[in-house]
Each structure stands twice: as C-alpha cells, then as structure tokens.
N, C-alpha and C positions, 0 to 999 in steps of 0.2 A: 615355686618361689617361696610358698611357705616355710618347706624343710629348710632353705638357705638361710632365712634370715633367725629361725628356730636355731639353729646349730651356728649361726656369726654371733647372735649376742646373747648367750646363754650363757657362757664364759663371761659376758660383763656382769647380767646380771646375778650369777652368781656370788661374785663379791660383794657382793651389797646386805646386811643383815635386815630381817623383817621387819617393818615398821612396826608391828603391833608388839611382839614381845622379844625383839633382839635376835633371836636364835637365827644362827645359817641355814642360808637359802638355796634351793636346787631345781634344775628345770622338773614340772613336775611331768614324767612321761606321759600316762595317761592321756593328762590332757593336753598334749602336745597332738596325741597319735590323732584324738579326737579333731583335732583343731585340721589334720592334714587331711582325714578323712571328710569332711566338712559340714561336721555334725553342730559345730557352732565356728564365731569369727573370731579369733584373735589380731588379727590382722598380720599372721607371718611371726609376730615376736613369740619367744616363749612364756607359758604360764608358770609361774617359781610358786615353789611350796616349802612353808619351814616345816622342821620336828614339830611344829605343833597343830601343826595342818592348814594354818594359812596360806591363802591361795594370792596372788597379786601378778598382775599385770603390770603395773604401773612404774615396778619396779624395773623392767625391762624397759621401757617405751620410753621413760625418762633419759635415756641413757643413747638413746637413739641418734640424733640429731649429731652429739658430742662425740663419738666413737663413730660414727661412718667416716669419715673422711678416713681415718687412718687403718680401717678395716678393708676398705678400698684397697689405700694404699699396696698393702700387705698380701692383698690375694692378685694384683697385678703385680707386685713383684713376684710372688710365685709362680705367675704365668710366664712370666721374662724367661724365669730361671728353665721351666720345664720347653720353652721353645729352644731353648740353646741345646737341647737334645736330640739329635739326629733322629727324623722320623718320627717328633710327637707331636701329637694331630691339636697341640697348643699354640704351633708356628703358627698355622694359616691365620688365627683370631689374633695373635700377637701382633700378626704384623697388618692386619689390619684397624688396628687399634693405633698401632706409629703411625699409618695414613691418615687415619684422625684426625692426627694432631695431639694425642695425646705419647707424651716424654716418660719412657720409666727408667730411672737410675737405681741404684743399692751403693749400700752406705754411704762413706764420705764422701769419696771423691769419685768421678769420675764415672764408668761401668763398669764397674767391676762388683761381683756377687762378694755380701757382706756375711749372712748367715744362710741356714741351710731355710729349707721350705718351712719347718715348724719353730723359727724362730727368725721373725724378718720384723723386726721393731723398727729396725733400722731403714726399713725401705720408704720409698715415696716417690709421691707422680705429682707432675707438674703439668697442667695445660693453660692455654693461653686465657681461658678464660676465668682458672683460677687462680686468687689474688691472697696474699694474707696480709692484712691489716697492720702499718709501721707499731712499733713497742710505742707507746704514751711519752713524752722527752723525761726524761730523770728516771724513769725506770729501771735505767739500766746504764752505769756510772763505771768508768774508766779508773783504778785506785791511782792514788798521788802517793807523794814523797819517794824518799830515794831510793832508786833499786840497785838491789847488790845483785854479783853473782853468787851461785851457788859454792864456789871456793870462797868469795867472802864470806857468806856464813858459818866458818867453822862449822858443821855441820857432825856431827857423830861419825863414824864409819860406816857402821850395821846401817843405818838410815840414810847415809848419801848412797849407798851401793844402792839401796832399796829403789829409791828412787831416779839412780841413774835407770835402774833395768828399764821401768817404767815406762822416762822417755825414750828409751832404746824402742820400746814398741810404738808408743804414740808417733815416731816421727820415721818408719820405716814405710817401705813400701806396700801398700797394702795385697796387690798383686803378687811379691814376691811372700808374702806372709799367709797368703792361701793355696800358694804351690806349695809351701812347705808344712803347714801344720794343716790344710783343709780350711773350708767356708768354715765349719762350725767356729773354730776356734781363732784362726787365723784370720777370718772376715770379722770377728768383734775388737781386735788389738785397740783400733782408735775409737772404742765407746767406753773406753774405762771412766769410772766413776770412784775419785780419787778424794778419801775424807781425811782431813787432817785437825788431830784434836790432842788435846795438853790444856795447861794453864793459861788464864789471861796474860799476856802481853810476852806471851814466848818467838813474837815470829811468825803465825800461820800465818798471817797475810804477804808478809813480806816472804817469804817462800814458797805462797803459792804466785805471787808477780817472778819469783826469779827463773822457777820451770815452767812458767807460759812465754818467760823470755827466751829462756835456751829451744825453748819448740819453734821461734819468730813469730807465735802468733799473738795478736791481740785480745786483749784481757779484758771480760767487762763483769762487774760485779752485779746481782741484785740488789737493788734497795729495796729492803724490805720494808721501808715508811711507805715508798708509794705502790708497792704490789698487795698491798693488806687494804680489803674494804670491807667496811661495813654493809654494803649491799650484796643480799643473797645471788650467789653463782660469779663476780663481778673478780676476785680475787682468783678465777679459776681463767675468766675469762683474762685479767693481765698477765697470768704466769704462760698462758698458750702464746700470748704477744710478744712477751721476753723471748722464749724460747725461740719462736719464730725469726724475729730480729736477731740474736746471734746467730744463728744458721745463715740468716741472708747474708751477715756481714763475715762470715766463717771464720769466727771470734771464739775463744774458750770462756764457757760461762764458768762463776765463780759464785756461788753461794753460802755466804759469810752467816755466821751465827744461825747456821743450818736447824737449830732446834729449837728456832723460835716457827720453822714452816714444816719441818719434818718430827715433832713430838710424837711420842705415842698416842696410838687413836684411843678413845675411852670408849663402854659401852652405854653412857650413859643416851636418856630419851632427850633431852632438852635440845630446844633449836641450834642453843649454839654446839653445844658440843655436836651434831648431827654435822653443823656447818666445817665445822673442822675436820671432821672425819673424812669430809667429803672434799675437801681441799687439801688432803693427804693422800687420796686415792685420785684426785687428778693428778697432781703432781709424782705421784708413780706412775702411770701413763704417759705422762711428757719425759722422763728419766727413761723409762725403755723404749718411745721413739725416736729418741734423739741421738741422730748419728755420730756425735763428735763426743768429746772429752767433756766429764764437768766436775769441776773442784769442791769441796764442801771443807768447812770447818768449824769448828764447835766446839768449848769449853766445857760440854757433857755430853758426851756420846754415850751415856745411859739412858740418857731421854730421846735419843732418835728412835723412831717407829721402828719394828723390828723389819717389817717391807722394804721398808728405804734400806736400812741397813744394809741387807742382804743382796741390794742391788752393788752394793758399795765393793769395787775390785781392789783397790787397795784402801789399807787403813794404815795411816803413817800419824806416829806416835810423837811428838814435842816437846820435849820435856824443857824444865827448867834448866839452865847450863850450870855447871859444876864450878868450881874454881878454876880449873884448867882452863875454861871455855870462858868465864867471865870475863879473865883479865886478858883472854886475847880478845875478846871483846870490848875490853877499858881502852886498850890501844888503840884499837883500830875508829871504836869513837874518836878519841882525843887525839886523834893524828891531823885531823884539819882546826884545832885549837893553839889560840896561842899560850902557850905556859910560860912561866916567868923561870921556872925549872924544867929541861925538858924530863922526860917518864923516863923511867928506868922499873928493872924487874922486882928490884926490893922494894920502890914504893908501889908497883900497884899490888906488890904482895901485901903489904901493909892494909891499904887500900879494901882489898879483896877480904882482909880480914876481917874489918870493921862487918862486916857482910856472914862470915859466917858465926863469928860470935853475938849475934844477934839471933832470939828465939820468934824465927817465923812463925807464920801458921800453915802447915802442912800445903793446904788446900791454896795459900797464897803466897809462896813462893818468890824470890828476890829474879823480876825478868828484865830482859836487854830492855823490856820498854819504862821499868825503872830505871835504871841507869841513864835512861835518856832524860828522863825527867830530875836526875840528880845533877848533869851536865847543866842544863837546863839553870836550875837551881842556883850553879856556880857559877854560872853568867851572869846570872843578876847581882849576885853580890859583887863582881867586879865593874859590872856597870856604876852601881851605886858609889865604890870607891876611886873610881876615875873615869869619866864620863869620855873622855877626850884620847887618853890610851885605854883601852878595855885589854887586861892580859890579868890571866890568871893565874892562880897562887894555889901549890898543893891546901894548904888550908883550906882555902872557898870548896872544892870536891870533898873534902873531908868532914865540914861541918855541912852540908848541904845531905850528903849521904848520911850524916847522924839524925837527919832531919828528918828524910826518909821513913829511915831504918825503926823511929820510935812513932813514926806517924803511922806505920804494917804497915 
C-alpha cells in the first residue's frame, strides 16, 4: 500500500514549490525505496526533495484529504474502462464493486468513456453514502437583462464561424464523437474551456448568455464577492461547492472577470501570496475534473496564470465594433424607442460620426455598453422636457453622446 499511495500523490506533491526557499520539488527516490523497504515510516506518502536538498513530508500529506476523492475517482474509472475489455481480470473486482453499490460513469453524460486511461479528469463515482455539500445561496447567480441571439449580435464573421464550430462540438453526440475521432479526443469535445476577452463593455457577457442559450442549457455565473474569504483554505473550499452545484444542476458555469481568480502565481514567501497560489492551483484541479463546459472572460488575459491558460480550448477575441457594426448596432438599440423622427442611414451615419471623430483612448474604446448609456442619456432629457409624452428628438442622442464622447 505504500508504493500506491508513493506513486498517487507524488504528482500532487510535486506541484507545490518548497517551503523553505521556493525552488521545485520532486519525489525524493531514496527515500521513498527506504520508506518501502521499512527502514523508517512515512506513512505511504512520498518524501519531496528540492535543488536544494530539502527534505518535506508535509508537503505531500497536506494535500491528502483534498485530492483523494478525485484520485479515487480516476483509478475506478480506469477500472470501468479496462473491464469493458474482453478477458481482463479488472471485470471480476469491477463488477463487484457495482454490487457494492458503488455507480461509476465517464464524462458528461451518461456511460459513456470520456478520455483515455492517462487522462480521466473527467470521471467520477457516486455512492449512496456520498454527499456533496449544496453551493452557499448567491454563490452562484443566473445573469439578467436582455438576451439576444447570436444573429443579433452582428457578430464578425471569422468569430461567429469560430464559435458556431464550438457549439457544433459542445452539443453533439458524445458516443457518436468517440466512434469518430477516439476517447482521447472525441470523449473531451464537451470539457472545453471557452475564454472570452477584449475591452470593457464589448459584450462578453451578453455572448457568453447567448451560446449557453443556443446549447438550452442553463447559465450560472460565479460571484466572485461571495467565493473570496478571508479564511485560510475556505475560498477553496466554496469554489469545490460552486463547482459541485453546477454539475448537480447540469448548468454551464461562467466565470466573469476570470483574472480577478486566475492571476499569475507569484513566487513570493508571504502568507498571502502562498494563499493565492494555492487557490490557483485548486481551481486548476476543479478545471480539469470537471466534466462539462466552462466559460471565462476577462479584460486582461495577460494576467491569467499561464496553467489556466493553457487549459483554456478556445480563446475568442472581442473587439470593439467598427462603424459598420455600431450603427447596426444604433438601430437595432433604438428600434424599441419612440423617435420624433424615425432613423434613417444618413443620420446614424452622422451619428456614428460624432464617435469616430473623437480622440479615444486606445485601451478604452467607444463599446455597445456606451451606447447604452448614451440611450440612457437621451431618455432623461426627454423625460425632463415632457413628462406626460416621453419621445425623443435626434438632438437628445446627439448631445448626450457629446456627453459621452468628452467624458472617455
């Protein structure tokens, strides 16, 4: 039993950098062989040694508790996969293990095998006696205001294609996607890890509600006010409950201003930075056992961790719209407005222009969620000039977006 648990969390502990001077940590053999041979007791875990010959236990042992359950997981889904093998002497224990009472599925849906043996993130066992804890209420928040389709969004080309493929995969059959491309590839279609980043107020939210709409499934966002504590391990402990909770509700999670939870790690010693590190390196563990879809968005995807990143299957880009795109944009606002003159194309060309003869600033950009606020804007002033009829006047958009325009 010692070599198993030596060889299950030597791979965690090795992620972990030494306490005493940073540098990367490795099982150390020796005294692993020592520990099998039983010349002294580790208790089964491995002893990690950095470049600088520090020795630690503890860094393993820690780690213990939080990583079994999905280590489990992982080596009976392996067992599932190798009993479906005609004549491997994995049936007999598998399937006395379903007499149990213990349930083994792979990925999303159903039984159907996700990845291959050296890559089952995605797998997990259920038994009657194990429970996971409901998400804390507000945790985890359903977005508001109005959803458009994806044809409403005037959408680029190169980036509606992009993301049609996408859901082309997300919403296929998973069984017909590992007859055709194999477990490896064809069993992870529905774990993509989908980040969408551009400027503030270009839309990534309302584009991430519109392709969890075209999927039918339900949308729930993190809130990151109530997943952040100030109590040591407690933020690790809400993100596993988040998680959890969309899986039960088999919901597409959405994590909004991603690089407020996915930053680069630092190396520095202090508690807190340690604390962040280590609530980066949970949350990459919950990202690769989680069987479904998860969305991310971000106004600096310079500052995501490089890990996260890397996990990340697509990266859709959002830019600020162009003229072509605004003033189909202008329209398609102001079509549920009452105008005193209805729109025509030479005034929002007009319109549109006030917009680009103004000297932005690069990094801040004129987005659809200004223009809402320039709407906005022009409302009140017709408020103000007739309480009783409210209809508005090319003027009121005109000076309201001048308003704007000199306010960046």
């Amino acid at each position: 039993m010692s070599g198993f648990f030596t060889n299950l969390f030597g791979s965690i502990a090795a992620n972990r950098p030494c306490p005493e001077c940073r540098r990367p940590m490795r099982p150390d053999a020796q005294a692993n062989l020592e520990a099998e041979q039983g010349r002294y007791t580790v208790a089964g875990l491995p002893v990690m040694v950095c470049e600088g010959g520090h020795r630690h236990l503890s860094q393993a042992s820690g780690q213990l508790i939080e990583h079994l359950p999905q280590k489990i997981d992982e080596a009976l889904s392996n067992l599932g996969r190798a009993a479906r093998i005609s004549g491997d002497p994995a049936a007999e224990l598998f399937q006395r293990l379903q007499q149990g009472g213990v349930r083994i599925s792979f990925g999303a849906t159903g039984d159907t095998a996700g990845d291959t043996a050296g890559d089952t993130a995605g797998a997990r066992v259920s038994a009657e006696a194990r429970q996971t804890a409901p998400a804390p209420d507000g945790l985890l928040i359903a977005p508001e205001g109005d959803l458009l389709s994806l044809e409403e969004l005037n959408l680029e080309a190169g980036l509606l294609e992009r993301i049609e493929t996408a859901l082309a995969l997300l919403s296929a059959d998973p069984a017909l996607l590992i007859a055709a491309a194999g477990a490896r590839f064809g069993g992870r279609a529905g774990r993509k890890r989908v980040m969408l980043y551009g400027p503030p107020g270009c839309g990534k939210t309302t584009l991430v509600r519109a392709m969890a709409h075209r999927m039918d499934r339900q949308l729930l966002r993190l809130d990151l006010g109530q997943v952040r504590s100030n109590q040591v391990g407690q933020t690790e402990k809400l993100l596993s409950a988040a998680f959890a909770a969309v899986r039960q509700q088999r919901a597409v999670l959405f994590i909004d201003e991603a690089d407020a939870l996915a930053a680069r790690r630092t190396g520095g010693n202090s508690g807190y930075e340690q604390g962040e590190n280590a609530i980066r390196n949970h949350l990459l563990n919950e990202l690769d056992r989680h069987p479904d879809a998860v969305f991310l968005a971000t106004n600096l995807p310079k500052n995501i961790d490089a890990a996260i990143r890397s996990r990340v299957t697509d990266d859709l880009h959002i830019p600020a719209p162009g003229p072509a795109q605004r003033q189909q944009l202008w329209r398609a606002m102001l079509s549920g407005v009452r105008l005193r003159e209805a729109s025509d194309d030479g005034w929002l060309e007009e319109l549109d222009a006030q917009v680009q003869a103004a000297k932005r600033d690069p990094e801040r950009p004129f987005s659809p969620r200004d223009m809402e606020k320039v709407i906005q804007g022009a409302i009140g002033r017709a408020v103000r000039r007739n309480r009783a009829d409210i209809l508005l006047e090319r003027e009121d958009l005109a000076r309201a977006l001048g308003e704007a325009l000199r306010a960046g």
